[in-house]
TIRO-2110 file (N, C-alpha, C; in Angstrom, 1 decimal):
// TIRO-2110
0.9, -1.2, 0.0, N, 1, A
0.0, 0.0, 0.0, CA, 1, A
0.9, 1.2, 0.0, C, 1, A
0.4, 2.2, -0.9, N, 2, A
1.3, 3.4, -0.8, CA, 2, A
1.0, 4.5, 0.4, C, 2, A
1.8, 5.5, 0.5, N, 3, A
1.0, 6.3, 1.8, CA, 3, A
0.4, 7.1, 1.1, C, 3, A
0.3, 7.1, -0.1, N, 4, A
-0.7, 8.3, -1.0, CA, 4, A
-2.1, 7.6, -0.3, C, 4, A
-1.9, 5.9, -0.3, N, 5, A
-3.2, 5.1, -0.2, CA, 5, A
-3.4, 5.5, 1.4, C, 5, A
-2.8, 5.2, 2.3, N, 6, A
-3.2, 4.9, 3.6, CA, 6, A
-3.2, 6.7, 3.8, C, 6, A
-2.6, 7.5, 3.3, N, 7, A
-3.4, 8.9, 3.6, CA, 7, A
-4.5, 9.1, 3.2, C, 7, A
-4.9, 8.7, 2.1, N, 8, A
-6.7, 9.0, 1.7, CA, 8, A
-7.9, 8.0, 2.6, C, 8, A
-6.9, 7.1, 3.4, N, 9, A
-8.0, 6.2, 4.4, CA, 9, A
-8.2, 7.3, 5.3, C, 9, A
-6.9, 8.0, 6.1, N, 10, A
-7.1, 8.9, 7.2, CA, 10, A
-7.7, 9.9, 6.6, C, 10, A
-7.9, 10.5, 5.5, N, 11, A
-9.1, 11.7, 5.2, CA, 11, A
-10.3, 11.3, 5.9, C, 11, A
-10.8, 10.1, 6.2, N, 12, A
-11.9, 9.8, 6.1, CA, 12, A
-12.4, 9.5, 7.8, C, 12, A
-13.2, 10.7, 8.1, N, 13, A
-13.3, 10.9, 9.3, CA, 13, A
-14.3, 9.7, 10.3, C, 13, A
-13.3, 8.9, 11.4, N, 14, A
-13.5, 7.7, 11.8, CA, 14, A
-15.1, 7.9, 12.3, C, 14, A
-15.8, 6.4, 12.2, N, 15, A
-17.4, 7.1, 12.4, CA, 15, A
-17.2, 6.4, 13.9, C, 15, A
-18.0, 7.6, 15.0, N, 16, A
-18.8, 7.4, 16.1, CA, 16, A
-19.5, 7.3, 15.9, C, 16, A
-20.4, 7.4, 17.8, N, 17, A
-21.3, 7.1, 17.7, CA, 17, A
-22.7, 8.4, 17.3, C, 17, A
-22.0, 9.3, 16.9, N, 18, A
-22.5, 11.0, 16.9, CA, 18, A
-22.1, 11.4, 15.8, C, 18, A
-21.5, 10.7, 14.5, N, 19, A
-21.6, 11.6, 13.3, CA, 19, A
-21.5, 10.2, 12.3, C, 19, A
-22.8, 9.7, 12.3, N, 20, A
-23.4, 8.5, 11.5, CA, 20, A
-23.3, 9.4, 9.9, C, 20, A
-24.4, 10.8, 10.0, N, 21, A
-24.9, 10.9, 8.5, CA, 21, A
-23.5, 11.8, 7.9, C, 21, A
-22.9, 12.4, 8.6, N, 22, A
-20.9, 13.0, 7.9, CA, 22, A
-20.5, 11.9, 7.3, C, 22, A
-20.2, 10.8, 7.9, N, 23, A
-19.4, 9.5, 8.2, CA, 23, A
-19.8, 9.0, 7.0, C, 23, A
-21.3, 8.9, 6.6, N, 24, A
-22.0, 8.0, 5.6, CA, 24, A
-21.6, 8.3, 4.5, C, 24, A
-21.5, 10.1, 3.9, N, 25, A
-21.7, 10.5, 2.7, CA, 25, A
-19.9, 10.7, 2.7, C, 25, A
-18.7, 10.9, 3.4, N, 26, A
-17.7, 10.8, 3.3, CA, 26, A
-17.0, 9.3, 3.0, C, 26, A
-18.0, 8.5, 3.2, N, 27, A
-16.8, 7.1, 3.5, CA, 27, A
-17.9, 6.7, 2.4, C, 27, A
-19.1, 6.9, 1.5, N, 28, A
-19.4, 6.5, 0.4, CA, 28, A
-18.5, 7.3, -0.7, C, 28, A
-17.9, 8.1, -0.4, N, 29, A
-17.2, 8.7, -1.8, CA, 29, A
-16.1, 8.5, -1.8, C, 29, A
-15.7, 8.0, -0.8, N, 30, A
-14.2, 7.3, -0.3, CA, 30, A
-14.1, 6.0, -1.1, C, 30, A
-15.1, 5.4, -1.1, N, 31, A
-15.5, 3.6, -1.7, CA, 31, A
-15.9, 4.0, -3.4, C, 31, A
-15.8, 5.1, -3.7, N, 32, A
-16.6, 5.1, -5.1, CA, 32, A
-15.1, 5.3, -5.6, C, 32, A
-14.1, 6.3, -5.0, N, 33, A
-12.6, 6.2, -5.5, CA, 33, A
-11.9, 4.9, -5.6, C, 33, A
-12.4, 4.1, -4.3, N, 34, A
-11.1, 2.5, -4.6, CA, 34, A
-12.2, 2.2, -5.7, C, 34, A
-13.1, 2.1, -5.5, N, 35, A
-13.7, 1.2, -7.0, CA, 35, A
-14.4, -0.1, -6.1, C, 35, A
-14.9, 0.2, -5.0, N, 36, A
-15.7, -1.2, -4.3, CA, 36, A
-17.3, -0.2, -3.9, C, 36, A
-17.5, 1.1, -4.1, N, 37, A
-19.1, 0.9, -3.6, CA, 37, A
-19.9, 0.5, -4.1, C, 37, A
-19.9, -0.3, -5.4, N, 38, A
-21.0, -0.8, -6.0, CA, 38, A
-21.2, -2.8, -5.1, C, 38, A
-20.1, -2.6, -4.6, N, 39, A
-19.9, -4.1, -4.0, CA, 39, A
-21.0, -3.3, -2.6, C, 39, A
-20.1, -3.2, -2.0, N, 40, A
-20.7, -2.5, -0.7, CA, 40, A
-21.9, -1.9, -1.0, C, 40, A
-22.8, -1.5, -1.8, N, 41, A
-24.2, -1.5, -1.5, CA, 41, A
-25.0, -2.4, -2.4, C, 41, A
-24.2, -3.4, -2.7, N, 42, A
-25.0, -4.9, -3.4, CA, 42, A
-25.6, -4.5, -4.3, C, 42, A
-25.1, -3.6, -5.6, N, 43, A
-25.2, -4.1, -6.9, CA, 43, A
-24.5, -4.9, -7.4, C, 43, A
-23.0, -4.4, -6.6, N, 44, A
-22.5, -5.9, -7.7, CA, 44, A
-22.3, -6.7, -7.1, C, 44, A
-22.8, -8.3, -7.2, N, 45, A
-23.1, -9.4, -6.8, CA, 45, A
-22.2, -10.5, -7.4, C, 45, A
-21.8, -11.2, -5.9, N, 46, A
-20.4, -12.0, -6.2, CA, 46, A
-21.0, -12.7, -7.4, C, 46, A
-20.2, -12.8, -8.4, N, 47, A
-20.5, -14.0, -9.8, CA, 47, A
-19.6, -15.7, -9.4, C, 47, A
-20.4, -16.1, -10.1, N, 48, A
-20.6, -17.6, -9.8, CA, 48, A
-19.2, -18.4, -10.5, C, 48, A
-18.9, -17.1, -11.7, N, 49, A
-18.0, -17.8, -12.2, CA, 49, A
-16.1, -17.7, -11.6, C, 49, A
-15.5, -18.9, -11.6, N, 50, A
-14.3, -18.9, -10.5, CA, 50, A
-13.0, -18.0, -10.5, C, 50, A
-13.0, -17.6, -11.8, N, 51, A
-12.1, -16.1, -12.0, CA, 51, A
-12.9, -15.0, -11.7, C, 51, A
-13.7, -14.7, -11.6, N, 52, A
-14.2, -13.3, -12.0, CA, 52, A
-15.0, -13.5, -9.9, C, 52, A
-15.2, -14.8, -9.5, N, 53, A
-15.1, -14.8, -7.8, CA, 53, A
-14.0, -14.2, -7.0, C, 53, A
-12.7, -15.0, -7.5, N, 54, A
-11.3, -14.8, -6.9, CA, 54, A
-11.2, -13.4, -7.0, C, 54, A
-11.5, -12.5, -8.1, N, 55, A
-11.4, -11.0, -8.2, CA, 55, A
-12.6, -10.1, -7.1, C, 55, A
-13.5, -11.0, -7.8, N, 56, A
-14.5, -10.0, -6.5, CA, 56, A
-14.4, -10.4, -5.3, C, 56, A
-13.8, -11.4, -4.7, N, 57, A
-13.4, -11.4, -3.2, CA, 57, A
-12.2, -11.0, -2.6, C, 57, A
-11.6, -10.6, -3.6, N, 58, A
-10.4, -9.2, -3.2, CA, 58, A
-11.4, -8.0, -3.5, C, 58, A
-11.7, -7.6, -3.7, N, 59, A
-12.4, -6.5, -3.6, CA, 59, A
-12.9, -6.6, -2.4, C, 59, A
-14.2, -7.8, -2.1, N, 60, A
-14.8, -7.4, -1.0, CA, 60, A
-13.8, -7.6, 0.2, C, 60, A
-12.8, -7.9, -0.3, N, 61, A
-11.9, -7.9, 1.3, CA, 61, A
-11.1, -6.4, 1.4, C, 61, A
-11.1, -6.0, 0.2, N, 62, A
-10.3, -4.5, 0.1, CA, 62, A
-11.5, -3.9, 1.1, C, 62, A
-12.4, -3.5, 0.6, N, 63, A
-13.8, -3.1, 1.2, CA, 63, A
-14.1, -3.3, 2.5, C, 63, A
-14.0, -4.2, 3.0, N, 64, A
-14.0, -5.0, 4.6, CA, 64, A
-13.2, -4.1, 5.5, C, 64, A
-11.9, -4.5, 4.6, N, 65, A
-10.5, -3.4, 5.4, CA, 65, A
-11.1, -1.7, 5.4, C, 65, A
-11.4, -1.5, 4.5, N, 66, A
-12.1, 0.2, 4.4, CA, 66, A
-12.9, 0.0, 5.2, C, 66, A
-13.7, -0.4, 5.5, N, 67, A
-14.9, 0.3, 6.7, CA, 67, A
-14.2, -0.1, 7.9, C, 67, A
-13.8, -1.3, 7.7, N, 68, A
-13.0, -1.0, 9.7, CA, 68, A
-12.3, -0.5, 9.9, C, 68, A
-11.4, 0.1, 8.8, N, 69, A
-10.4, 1.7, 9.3, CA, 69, A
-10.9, 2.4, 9.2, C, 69, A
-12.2, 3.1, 9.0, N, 70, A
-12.9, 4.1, 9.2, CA, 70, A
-13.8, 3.8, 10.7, C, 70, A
-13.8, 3.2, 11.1, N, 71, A
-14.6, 2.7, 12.4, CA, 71, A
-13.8, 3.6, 13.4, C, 71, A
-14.5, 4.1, 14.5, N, 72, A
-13.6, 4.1, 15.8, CA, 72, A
-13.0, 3.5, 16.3, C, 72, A
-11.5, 3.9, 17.2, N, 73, A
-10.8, 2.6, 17.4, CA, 73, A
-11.6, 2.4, 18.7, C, 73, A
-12.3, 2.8, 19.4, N, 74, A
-12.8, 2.2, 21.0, CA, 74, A
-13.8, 0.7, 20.3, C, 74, A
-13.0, -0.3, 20.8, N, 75, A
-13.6, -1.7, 20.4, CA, 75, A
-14.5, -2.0, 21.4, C, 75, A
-15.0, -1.3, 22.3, N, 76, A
-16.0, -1.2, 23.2, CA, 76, A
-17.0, -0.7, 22.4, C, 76, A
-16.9, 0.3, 22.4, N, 77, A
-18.4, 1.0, 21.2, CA, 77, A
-18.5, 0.3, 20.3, C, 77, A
-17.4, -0.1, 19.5, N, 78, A
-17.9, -0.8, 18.4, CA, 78, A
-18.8, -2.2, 18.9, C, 78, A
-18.5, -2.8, 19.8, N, 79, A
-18.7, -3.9, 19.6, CA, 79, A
-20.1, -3.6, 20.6, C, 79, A
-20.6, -2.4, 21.6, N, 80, A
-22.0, -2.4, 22.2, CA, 80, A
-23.2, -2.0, 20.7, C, 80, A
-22.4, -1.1, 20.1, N, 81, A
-23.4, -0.7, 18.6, CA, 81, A
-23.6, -2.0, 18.0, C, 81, A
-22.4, -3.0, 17.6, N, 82, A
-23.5, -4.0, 17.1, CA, 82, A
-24.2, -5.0, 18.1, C, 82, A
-24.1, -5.1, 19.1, N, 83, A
-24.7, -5.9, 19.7, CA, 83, A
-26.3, -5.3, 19.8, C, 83, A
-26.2, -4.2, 20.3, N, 84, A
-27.5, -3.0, 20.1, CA, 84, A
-27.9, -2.8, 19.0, C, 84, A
-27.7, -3.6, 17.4, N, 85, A
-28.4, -3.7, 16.2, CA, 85, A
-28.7, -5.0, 16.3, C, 85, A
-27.7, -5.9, 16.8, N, 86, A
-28.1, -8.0, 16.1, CA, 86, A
-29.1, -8.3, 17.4, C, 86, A
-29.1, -7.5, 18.5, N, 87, A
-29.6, -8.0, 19.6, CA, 87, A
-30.6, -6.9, 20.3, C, 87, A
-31.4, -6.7, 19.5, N, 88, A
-32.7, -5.5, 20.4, CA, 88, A
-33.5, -6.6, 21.3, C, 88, A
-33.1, -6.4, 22.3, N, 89, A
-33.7, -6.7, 23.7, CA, 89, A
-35.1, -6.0, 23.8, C, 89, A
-36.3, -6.5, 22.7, N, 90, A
-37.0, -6.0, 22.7, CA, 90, A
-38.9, -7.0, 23.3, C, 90, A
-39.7, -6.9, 23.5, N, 91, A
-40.7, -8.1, 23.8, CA, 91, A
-40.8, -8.9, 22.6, C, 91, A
-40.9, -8.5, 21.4, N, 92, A
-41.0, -8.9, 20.3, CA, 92, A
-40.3, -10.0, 19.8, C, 92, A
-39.0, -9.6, 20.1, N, 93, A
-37.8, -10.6, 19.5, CA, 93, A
-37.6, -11.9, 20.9, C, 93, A
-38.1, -11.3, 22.2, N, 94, A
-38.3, -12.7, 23.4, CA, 94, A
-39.5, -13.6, 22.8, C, 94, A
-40.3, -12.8, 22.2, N, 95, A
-41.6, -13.8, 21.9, CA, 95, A
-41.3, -14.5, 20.8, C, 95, A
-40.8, -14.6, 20.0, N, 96, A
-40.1, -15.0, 19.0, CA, 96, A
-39.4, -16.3, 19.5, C, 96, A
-38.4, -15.8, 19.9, N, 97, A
-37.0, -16.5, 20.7, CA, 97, A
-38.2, -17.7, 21.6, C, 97, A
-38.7, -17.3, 22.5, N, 98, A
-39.5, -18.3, 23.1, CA, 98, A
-40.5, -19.5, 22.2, C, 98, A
-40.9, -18.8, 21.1, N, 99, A
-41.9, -19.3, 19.9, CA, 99, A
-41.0, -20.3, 19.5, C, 99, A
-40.1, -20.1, 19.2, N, 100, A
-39.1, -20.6, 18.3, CA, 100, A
-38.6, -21.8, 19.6, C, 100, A
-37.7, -21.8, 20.5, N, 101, A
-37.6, -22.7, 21.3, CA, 101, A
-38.7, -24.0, 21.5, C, 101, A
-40.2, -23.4, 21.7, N, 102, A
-41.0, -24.4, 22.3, CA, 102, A
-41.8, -25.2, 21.2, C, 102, A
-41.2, -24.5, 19.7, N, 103, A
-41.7, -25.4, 18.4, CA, 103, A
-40.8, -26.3, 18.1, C, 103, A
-39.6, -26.4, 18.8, N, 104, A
-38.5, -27.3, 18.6, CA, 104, A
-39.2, -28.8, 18.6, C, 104, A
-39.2, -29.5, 17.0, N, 105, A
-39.1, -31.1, 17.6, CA, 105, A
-38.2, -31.8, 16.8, C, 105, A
-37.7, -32.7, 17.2, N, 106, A
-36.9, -33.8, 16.9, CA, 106, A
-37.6, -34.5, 15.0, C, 106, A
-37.3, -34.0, 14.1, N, 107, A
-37.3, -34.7, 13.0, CA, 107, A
-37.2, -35.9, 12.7, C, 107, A
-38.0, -36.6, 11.8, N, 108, A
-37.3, -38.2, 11.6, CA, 108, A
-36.1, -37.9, 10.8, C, 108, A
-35.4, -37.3, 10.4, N, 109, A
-34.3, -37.4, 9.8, CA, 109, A
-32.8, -37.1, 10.6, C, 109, A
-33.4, -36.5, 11.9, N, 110, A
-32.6, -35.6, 12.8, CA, 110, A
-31.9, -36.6, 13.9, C, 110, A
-30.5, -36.6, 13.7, N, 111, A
-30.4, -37.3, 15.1, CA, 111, A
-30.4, -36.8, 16.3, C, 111, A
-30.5, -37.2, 17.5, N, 112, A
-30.9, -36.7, 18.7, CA, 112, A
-29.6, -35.9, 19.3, C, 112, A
-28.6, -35.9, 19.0, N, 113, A
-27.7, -35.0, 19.0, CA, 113, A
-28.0, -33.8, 18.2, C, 113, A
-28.2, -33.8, 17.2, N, 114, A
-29.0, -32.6, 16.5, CA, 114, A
-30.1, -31.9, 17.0, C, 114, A
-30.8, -32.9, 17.4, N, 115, A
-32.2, -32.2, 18.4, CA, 115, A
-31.4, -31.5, 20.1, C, 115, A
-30.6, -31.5, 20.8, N, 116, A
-30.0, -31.5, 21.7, CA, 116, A
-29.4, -30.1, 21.3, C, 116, A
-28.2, -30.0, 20.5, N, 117, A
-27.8, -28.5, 19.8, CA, 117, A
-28.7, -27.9, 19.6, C, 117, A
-30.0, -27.8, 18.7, N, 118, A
-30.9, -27.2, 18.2, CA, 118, A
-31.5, -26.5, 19.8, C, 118, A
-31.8, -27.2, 20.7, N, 119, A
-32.6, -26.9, 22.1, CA, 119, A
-31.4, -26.0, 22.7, C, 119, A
-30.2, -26.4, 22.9, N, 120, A
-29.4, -25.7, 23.2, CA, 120, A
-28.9, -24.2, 22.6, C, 120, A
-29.2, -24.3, 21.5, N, 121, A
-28.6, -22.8, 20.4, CA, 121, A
-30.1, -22.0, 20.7, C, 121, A
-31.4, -22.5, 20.9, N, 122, A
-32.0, -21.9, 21.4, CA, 122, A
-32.4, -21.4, 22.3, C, 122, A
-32.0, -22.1, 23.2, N, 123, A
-31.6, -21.2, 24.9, CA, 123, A
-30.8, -20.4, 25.2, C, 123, A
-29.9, -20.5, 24.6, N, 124, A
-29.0, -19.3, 24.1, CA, 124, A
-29.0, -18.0, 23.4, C, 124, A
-30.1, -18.3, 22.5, N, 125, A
-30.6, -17.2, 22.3, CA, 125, A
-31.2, -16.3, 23.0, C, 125, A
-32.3, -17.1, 23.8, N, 126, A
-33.4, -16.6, 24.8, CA, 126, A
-32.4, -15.8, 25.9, C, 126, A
-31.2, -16.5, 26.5, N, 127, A
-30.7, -15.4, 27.5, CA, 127, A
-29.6, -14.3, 26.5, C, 127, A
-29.3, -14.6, 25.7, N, 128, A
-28.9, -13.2, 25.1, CA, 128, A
-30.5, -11.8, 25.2, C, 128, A
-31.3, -12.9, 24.7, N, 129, A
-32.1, -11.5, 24.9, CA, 129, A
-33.1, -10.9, 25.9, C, 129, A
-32.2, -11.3, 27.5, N, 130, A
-33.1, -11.1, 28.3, CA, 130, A
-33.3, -9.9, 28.9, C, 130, A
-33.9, -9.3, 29.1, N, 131, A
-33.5, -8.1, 29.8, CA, 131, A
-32.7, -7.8, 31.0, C, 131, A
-31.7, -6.6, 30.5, N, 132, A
-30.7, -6.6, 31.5, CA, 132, A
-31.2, -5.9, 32.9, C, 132, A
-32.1, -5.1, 33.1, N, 133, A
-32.4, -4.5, 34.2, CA, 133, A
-33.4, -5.2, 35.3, C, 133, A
-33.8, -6.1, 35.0, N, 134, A
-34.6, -7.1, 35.5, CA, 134, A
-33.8, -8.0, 36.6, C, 134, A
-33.8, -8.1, 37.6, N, 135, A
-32.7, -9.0, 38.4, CA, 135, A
-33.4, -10.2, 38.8, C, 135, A
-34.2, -10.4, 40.1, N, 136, A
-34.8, -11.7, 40.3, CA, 136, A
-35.6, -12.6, 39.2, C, 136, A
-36.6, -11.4, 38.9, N, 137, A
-37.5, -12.3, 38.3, CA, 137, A
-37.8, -12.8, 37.1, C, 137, A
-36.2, -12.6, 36.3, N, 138, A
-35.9, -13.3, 35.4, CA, 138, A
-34.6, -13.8, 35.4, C, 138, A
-34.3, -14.1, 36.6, N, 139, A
-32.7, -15.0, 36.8, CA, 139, A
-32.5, -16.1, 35.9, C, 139, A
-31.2, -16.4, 35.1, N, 140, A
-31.1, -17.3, 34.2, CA, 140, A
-31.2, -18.6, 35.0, C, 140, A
-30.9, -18.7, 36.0, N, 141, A
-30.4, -20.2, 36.8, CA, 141, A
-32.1, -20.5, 37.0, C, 141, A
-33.1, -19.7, 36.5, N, 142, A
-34.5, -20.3, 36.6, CA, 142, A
-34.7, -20.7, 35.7, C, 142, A
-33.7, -20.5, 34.1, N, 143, A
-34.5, -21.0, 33.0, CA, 143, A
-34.3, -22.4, 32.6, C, 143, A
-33.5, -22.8, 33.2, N, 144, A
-33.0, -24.5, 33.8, CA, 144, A
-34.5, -25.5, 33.4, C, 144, A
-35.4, -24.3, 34.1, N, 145, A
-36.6, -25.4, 34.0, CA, 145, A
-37.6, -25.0, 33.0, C, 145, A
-37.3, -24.2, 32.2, N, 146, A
-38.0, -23.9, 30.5, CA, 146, A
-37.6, -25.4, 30.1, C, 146, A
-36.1, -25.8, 30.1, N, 147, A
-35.4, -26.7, 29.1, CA, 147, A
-36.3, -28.0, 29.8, C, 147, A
-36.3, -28.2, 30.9, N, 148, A
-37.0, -29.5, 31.5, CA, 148, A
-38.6, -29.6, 30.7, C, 148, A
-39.5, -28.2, 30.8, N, 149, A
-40.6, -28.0, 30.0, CA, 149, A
-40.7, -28.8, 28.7, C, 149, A
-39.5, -28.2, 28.2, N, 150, A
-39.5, -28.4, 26.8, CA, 150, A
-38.9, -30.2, 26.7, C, 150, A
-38.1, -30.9, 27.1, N, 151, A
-37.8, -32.5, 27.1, CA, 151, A
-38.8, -32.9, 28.0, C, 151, A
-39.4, -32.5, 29.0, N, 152, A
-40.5, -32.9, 29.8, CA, 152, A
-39.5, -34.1, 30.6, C, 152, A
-38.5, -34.2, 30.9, N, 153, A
-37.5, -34.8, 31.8, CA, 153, A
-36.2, -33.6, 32.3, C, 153, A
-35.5, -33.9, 33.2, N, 154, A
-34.2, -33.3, 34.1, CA, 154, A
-33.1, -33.3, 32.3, C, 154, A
-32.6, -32.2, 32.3, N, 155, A
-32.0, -32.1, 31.2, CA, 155, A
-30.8, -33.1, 30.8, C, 155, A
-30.1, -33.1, 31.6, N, 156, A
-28.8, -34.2, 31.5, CA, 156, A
-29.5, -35.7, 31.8, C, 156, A
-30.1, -36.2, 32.3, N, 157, A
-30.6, -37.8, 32.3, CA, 157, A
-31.2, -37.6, 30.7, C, 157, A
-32.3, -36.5, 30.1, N, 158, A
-32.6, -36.8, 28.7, CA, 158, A
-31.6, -36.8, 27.9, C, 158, A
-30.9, -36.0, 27.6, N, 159, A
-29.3, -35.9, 27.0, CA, 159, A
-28.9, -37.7, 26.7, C, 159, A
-28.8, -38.1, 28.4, N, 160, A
-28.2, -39.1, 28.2, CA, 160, A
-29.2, -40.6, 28.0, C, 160, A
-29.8, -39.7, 27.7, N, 161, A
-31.3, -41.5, 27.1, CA, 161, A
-31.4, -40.7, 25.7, C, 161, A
-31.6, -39.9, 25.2, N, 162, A
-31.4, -39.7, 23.4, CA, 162, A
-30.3, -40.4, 23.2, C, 162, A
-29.0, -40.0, 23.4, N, 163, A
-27.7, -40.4, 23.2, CA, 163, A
-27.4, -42.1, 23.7, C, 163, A
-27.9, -42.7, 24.3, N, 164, A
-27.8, -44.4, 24.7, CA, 164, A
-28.7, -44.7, 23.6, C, 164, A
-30.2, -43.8, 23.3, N, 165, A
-31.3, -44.9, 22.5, CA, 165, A
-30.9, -44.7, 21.0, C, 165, A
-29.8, -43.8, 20.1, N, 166, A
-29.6, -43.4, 19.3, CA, 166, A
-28.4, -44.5, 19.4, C, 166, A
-27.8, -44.6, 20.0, N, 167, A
-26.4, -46.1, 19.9, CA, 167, A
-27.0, -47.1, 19.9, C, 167, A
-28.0, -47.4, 20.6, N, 168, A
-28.9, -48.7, 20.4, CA, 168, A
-29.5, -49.0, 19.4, C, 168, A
-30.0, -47.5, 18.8, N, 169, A
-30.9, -48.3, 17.2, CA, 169, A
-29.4, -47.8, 16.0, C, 169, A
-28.6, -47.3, 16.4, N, 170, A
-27.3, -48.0, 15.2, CA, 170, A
-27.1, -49.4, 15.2, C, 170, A
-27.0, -50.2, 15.9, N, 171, A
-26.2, -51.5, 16.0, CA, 171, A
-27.8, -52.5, 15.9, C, 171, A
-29.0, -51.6, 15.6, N, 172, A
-29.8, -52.9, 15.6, CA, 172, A
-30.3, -53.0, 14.3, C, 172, A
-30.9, -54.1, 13.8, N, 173, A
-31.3, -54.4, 12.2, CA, 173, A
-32.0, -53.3, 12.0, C, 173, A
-32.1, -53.1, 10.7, N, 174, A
-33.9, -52.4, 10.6, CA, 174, A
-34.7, -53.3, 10.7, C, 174, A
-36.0, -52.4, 11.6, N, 175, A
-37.4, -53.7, 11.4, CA, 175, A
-38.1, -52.2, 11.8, C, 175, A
-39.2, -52.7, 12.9, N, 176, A
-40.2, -51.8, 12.9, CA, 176, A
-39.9, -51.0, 14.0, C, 176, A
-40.0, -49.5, 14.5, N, 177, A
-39.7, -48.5, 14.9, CA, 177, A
-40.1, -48.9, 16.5, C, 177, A
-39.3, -48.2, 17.6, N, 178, A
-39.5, -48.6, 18.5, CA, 178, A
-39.5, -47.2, 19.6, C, 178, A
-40.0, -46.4, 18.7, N, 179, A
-40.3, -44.8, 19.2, CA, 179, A
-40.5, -44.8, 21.0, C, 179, A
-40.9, -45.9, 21.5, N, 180, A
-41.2, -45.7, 22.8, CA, 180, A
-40.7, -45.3, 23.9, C, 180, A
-38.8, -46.0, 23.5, N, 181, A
-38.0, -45.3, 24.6, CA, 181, A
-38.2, -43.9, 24.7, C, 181, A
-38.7, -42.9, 24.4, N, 182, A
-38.0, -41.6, 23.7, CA, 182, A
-39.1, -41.0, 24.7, C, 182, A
-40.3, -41.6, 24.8, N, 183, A
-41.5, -41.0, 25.7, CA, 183, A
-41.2, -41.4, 27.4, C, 183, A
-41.3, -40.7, 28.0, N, 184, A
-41.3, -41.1, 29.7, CA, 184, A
-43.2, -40.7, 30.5, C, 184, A
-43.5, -41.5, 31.1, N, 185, A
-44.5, -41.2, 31.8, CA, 185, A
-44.7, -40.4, 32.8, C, 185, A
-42.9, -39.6, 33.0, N, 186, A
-43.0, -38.5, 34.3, CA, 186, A
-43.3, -37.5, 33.3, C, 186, A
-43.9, -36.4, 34.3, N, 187, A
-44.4, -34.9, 34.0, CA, 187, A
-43.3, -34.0, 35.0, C, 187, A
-42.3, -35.0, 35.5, N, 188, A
-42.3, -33.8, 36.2, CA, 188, A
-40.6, -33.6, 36.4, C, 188, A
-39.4, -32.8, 36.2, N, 189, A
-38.9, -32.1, 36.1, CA, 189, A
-37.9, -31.9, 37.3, C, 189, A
-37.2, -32.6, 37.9, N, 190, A
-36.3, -32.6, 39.0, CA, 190, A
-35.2, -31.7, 38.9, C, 190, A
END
């Protein structure tokens, strides 16, 4: 890179969190000089074909590099701004997150390790988006028993009966389905 180059990066006044619309129309005509804004506001669309990919993914990596040197260096703001766009802690997005959790079921194609991740990546979601100002009466160590709700057994004993009854029907012939292990007659949640 020349310093002709890495001087025209520093023209470009780093964006806070207080000069979004300066920031926008300076660092768009910054991108129209390298020759990547048409990438960066998705007209031009990576092509399928394998030379003309390898080329557009130097660009979009030229491009990449341009907006994070225009970023602020406080990696604290950067990184609360995006959490405060991917993660609005809002009712809407918990009802969701919860919707989404308690439609979870086990597929016939799915192994129970997959059903297990899938319950897990969505509990995870649900305490990312809980609210922060709330202390007792939404403590995570209560949500222990959403997960029991949802297997309708103690989480680690179901864990470990998917995972035994999934070894057991590998090693047995096919014949006819023996879905029954998988149901328990407790309701109730230790």
């Amino acid at each position: 890179m020349s310093s002709e180059d890495h001087k025209s990066t520093n023209s470009v006044t780093k964006l806070t969190s207080n000069n979004y619309p300066t920031w926008k129309g300076d660092m768009k005509a910054y991108l129209r000089v390298k020759g990547v804004w048409l990438l960066v506001n998705g007209s031009e669309t990576c092509p399928s074909d394998a030379d003309a990919k390898a080329k557009w993914d130097v660009k979009a990596d030229k491009a990449a590099g341009e907006l994070y040197l225009a970023c602020s260096d406080d990696p604290v703001k950067i990184w609360t701004t995006l959490a405060s766009i991917h993660l609005q802690q809002r009712p809407a997005a918990r009802f969701n997150a919860w919707d989404d959790f308690f439609s979870i079921r086990k597929q016939p194609e799915e192994s129970l390790s997959t059903l297990i991740a899938w319950i897990e990546d969505g509990m995870s979601k649900i305490k990312e988006l809980r609210p922060t100002d709330i202390k007792d009466t939404y403590a995570i160590e209560k949500l222990a028993e959403l997960i029991c709700m949802t297997m309708s057994l103690y989480k680690g004993e179901l864990q470990a009966a998917f995972l035994a009854e999934e070894s057991q029907r590998r090693r047995r012939p096919e014949g006819p389905s023996t879905d029954a292990a998988l149901f328990t007659s407790s309701n109730t949640c230790t």
